[in-house]
N, C-alpha and C positions, 0 to 999 in steps of 0.2 A: 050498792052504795046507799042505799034505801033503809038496809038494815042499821046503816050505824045509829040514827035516829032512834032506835027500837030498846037499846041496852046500851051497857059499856063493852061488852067483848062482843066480837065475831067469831063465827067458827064455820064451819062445814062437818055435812056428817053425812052421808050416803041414805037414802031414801028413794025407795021405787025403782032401784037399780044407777039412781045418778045424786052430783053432788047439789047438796042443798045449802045454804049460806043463811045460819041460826045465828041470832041475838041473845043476850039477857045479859044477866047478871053471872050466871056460872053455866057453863057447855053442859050440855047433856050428852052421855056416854052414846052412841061410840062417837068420837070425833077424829076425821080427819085432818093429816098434815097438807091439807092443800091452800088454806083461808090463804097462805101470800099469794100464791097462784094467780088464784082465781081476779084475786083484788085488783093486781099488779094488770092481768089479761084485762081487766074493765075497762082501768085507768086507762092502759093504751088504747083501746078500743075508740070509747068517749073521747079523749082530747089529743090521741095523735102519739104518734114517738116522742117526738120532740118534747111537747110541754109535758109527758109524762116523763119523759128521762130528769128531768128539771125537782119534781114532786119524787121521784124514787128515789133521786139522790139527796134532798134536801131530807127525808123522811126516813132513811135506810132502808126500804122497801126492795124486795128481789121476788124470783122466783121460786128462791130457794124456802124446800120444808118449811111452815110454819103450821101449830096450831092453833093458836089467839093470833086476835087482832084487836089491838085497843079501838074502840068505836072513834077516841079524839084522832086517832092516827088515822083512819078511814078521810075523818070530815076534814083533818087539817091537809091531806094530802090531798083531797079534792081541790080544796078552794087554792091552794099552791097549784097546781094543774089547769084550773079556771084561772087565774093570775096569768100566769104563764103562757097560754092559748092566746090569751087576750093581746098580751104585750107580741108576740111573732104573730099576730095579725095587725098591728098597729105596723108594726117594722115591716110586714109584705105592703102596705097598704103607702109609706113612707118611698120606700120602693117602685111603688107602682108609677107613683106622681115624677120621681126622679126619674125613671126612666121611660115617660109619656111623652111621645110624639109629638100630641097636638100640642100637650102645654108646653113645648119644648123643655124639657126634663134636665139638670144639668148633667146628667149621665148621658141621658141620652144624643145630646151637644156632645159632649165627649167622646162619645162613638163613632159621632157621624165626620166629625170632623178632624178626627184620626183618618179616616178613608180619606179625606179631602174633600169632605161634599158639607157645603153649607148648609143648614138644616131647615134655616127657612125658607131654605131655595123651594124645599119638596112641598107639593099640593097640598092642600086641607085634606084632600081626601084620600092619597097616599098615605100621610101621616095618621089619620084614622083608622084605616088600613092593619097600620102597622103594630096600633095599641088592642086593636082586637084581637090580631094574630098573639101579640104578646099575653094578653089580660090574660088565658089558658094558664102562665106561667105562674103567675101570682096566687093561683090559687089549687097549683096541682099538689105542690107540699112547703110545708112551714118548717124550721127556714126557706126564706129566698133565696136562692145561690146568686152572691152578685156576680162571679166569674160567670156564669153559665149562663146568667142574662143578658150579658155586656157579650157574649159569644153570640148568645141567639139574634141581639140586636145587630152584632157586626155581620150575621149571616146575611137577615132580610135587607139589609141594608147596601149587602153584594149582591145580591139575587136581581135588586132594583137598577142598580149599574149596568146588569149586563142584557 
């Protein structure tokens, strides 16, 4: 990602046995069909499936053969990907608070009082408990699944009943 600063095209061309990711103005022979590849492997690398699926599609970017990469296409599919990263961690973080124990979360109200269990009934320190067990979630992958959180919270939330 470093190269696009360098030229307007990107390219790759085999060097020392492996692929090397060349700048300028015009590729120098031989170039390989790998630049979307490679790009495309960074992109996810750096900011996640998620916000790079977001930047591949807004950029039409794939795996598929290419030999150029425009350098604008590089930087603007970055900073689409840093956009993007940014807002599904706003939105886990958004999540987090709605589904927080201590602060009684309206989701998590929602949970609990599904089961039948009033939420401020539960200790300070059960409910803290419960936000560190969960916190894991919010930050294993971006999106936050709200089914799958409202599941895990209905789980600990039976585990505590019985």
């Amino acid at each position: 990602m470093d190269a696009a600063s360098a030229g307007r095209l990107l390219w790759a061309s085999w060097a020392d046995g492996r692929l090397q990711v060349c700048s300028g103005a015009t590729p120098a022979p031989p170039v390989s069909n790998e630049i979307g590849r490679l790009f495309v492997a960074a992109l996810r690398e750096q900011f996640g499936e998620a916000a790079s699926a977001i930047a591949e599609r807004e950029w039409q970017l794939s795996l598929q053969p290419r030999r150029l990469l425009p350098a604008r296409t590089v930087r603007h599919a970055v900073a689409c990907a840093e956009s993007a990263l940014s807002l599904l961690q706003a939105q886990s973080q958004l999540l987090q608070i709605e589904f927080s124990a201590v602060l009684l979360g309206w989701r998590f109200r929602r949970v609990a009082e599904a089961l039948g269990l009033d939420p401020a009934s539960l200790s300070v320190e059960r409910r803290q408990a419960l936000d560190q067990v969960l916190g894991a979630e919010f930050h294993a992958a971006l999106p936050a699944d709200v089914d799958a959180l409202t599941w895990r919270v209905r789980t600990l939330l039976m585990q505590a009943m019985h």
